[in-house]
C-alpha positions in Angstrom: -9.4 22.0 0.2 -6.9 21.7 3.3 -7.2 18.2 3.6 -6.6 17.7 -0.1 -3.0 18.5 0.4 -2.6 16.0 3.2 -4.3 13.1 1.5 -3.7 13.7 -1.8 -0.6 11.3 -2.1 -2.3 8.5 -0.3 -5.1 9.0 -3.1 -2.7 9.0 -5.8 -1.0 6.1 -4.5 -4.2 3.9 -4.1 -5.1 5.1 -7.9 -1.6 3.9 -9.2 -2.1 0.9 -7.1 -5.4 0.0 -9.2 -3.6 1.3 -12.0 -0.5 -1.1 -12.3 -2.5 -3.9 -10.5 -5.3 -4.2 -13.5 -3.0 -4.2 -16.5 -3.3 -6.7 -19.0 -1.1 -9.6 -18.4 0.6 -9.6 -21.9 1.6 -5.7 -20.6 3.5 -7.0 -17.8 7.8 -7.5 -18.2 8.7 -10.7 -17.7 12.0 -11.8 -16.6 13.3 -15.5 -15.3 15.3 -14.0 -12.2 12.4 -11.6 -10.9 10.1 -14.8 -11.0 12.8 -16.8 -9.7 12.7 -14.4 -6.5 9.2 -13.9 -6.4 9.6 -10.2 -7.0 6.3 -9.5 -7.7 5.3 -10.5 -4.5 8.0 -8.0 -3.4 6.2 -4.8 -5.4 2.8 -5.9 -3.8 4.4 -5.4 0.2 6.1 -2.3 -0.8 2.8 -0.5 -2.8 0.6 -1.4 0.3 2.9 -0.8 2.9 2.8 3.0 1.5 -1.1 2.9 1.1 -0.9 2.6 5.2 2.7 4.9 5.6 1.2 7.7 3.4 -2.7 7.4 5.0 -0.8 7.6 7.9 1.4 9.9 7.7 -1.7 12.4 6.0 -3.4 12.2 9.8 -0.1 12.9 11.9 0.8 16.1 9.4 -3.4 17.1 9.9 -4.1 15.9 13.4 -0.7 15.9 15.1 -1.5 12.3 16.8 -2.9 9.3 15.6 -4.6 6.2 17.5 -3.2 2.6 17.3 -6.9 1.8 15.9 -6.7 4.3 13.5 -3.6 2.4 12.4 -5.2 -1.2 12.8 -8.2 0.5 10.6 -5.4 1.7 7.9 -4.2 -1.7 7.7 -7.5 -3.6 7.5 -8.4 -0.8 4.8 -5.3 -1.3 2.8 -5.3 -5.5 3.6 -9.0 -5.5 2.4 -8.0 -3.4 -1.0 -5.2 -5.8 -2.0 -8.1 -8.4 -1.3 -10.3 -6.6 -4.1 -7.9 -6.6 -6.4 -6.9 -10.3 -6.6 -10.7 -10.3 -7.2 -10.9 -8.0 -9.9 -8.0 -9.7 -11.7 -9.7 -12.5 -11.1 -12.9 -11.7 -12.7 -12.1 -8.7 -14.9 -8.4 -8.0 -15.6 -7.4 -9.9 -19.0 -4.8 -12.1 -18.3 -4.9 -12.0 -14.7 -5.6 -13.9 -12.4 -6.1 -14.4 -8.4 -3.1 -15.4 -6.3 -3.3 -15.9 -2.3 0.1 -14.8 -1.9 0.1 -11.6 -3.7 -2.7 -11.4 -0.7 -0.8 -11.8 2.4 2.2 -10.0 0.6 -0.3 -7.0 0.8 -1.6 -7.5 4.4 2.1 -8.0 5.5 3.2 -4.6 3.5 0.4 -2.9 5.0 1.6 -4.1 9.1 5.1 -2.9 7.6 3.5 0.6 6.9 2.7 0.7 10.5 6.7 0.0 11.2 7.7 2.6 8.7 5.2 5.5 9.9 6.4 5.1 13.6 10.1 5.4 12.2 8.7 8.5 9.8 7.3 10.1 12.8 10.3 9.3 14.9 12.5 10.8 12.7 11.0 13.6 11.1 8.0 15.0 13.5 9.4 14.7 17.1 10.3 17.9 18.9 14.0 16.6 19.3 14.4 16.9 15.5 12.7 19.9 14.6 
């Protein structure tokens, strides 16, 4: 049950991710502006940038040290989900469909979660803060 507490947010996250990512497209707001700015494809970088920041940040608080290929794994893990979804809108999502930048805006979110756990661990966990 320890590691529950650690990881439980990163599950959560990944569930809400599926969630919102696999509603019907007639449930989705639609506004000129956000579509304008390609906000969407902002959402997608931020939701898998904190699959990686949160899976992240649940090894540091367990382990006290993470490797850089645990990292590289996170973001291949949380690239290769973002991947899955396109396909499941694709396929099996009513009105949704696949979209190759939606993609990259989840592999780049997911190098970004990298960035944000180093500044995370930086500014919360080192000795010099505590």
């Amino acid at each position: 049950m320890k590691l529950v507490k650690y990881y439980a947010p990163a599950i959560l996250w990944t569930i809400l991710i599926m969630v919102l990512c696999t509603l019907p497209g007639k449930d989705i707001p639609s506004n000129s502006f956000f579509e304008k700015v390609h906000f969407d494809k902002i959402v997608h970088f931020c939701l898998f940038g904190g699959i990686v920041l949160l899976l992240s940040l649940a090894v540091y608080r367990q382990k006290r040290h993470i490797s850089p290929g645990t990292l590289v794994m996170f973001v291949i893990i949380a690239a290769g989900y973002g991947l899955a979804i396109e396909f499941i809108q694709k396929y099996w999502a009513v009105g949704r469909s696949f979209d190759m930048y939606d993609v990259i805006a989840d592999s780049l979110g997911a190098i970004a979660g990298v960035w944000l756990f180093k500044i995370a661990r930086h500014l919360f966990f080192s000795g010099k803060n505590k």
